[in-house]
Steps between C-alpha positions, in 0.01 A plus 500: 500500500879576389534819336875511576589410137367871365518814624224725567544724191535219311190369617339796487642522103314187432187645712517803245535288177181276598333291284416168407911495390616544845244286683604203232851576593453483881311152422816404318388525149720814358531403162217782391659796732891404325423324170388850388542894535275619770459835647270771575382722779486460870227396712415782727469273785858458535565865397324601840771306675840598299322873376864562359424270214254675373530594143693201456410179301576085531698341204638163454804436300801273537358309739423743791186739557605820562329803626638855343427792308510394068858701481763249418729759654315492855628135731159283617337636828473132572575149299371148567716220345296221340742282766378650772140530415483090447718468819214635697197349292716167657413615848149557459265233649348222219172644533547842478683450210180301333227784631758722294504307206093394530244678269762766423350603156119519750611713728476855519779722532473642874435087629838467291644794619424375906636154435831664358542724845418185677719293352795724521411553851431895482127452733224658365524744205467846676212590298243222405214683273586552110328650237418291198798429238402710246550833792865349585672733242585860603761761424841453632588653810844517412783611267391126270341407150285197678213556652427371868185249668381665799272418779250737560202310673112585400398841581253346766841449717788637613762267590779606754815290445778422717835539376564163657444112427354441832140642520206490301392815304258693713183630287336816564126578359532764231178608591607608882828606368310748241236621751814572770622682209221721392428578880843627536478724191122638589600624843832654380752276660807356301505205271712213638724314277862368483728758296602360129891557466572725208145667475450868596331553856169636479339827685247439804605156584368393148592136409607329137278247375610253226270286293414251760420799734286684229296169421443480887392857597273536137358148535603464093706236347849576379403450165218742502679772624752424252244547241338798655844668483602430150095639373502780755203308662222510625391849326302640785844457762773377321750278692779758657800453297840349660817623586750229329846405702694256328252398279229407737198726565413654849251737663470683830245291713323805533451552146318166438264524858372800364414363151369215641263724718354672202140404371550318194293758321722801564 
């Protein structure tokens, strides 16, 4: 398939915008995507790939989707000309195009979301399970008024993505990833975890946990923790309070294995 006619970034821009819009648009049928003002928040799929963007949003307006901070001041990280998007919907095979533009309004939004990456010839998304819709919104990671979609899978898994295009997501069990962990911190030896730019380092070989790493090593959902955290719950233990960066909420890993350990009566 020719990809030639776009550039990475710009079809990772279009990756990031998703949508019905942009899958209508690579069928050939753009009128919806340019015939009004669209714009909103990045998928984190693409955001793994081109982390740089984070923080930034997807607008449309005179004819080109652009991909930039809301500051009028600041240039567009990246832009895709409505010329150049329907010179590359030309390339695309007949029935691709139709599987794009086939029971668009019944499909969900991650079997939209792979036909987009397929189509634009980016592989395999590098992370494949999503939380429902109504979990999508979070607080910006960056310096921006929107908020962002991210792709945190179920806490049953932990997915491992590749920075790449060309290899499948490998998933690890939470379960075995959770046990490894609370092994490690019962006989004393150090967490292991890749360092988070910009946080403090931690005593002992400690490790940060974000959300996604609290609802794995608690066993909770994100929303109940949330909830536990704004009612100082549950009375008997209540959920250890966070240590905010940048508006998002962290704890040491230690911290939540030995909450977790507690009997739920103390």
């Amino acid at each position: 398939m020719a990809t030639a006619t776009l550039t990475e970034d710009e079809r990772l821009a279009l990756a990031a915008a998703g949508g019905w819009m942009i899958a209508d648009a690579l069928a050939g049928y753009d009128e919806a995507l340019w015939d009004s003002h669209v714009g909103g928040s990045l998928d984190d799929l693409a955001l793994m790939l081109r982390p740089t963007w984070r923080g930034c949003g997807y607008d449309t307006h005179k004819g080109s989707l652009w991909i930039g901070r809301r500051r009028t001041d600041i240039p567009p990280v990246v832009q895709v000309t409505r010329h150049r998007l329907a010179a590359y919907a030309a390339t695309l095979p007949a029935d691709m195009r139709e599987q794009l533009r086939a029971d668009r309004r019944g499909r969900t939004y991650p079997e939209t979301t792979r036909l987009i990456w397929w189509a634009l010839g980016l592989g395999h998304p590098p992370a494949e399970r999503r939380p429902p819709m109504s979990s999508y919104r979070k607080t910006p990671a960056g310096p921006c008024d929107m908020p962002w979609r991210n792709a945190l899978g179920s806490p049953a898994t932990a997915t491992v993505a590749a920075v790449t295009t060309d290899r499948a997501p490998e998933t690890v069990s939470a379960t075995d990833r959770v046990a490894a962990l609370r092994a490690s911190w019962a006989s004393g030896q150090p967490l292991t975890g890749g360092a988070l730019f910009g946080l403090p380092a931690l005593l002992d070989g400690d490790v940060w946990a974000d959300i996604a790493g609290a609802t794995v090593i608690t066993g909770l959902p994100a929303k109940t923790i949330t909830s536990y955290l704004a009612r100082d719950k549950p009375k008997s233990r209540p959920f250890p309070k966070p240590s905010q960066f940048l508006g998002r909420n962290y704890w040491p890993a230690s911290v939540l294995l030995a909450w977790a350990a507690l009997p739920a009566g103390n």
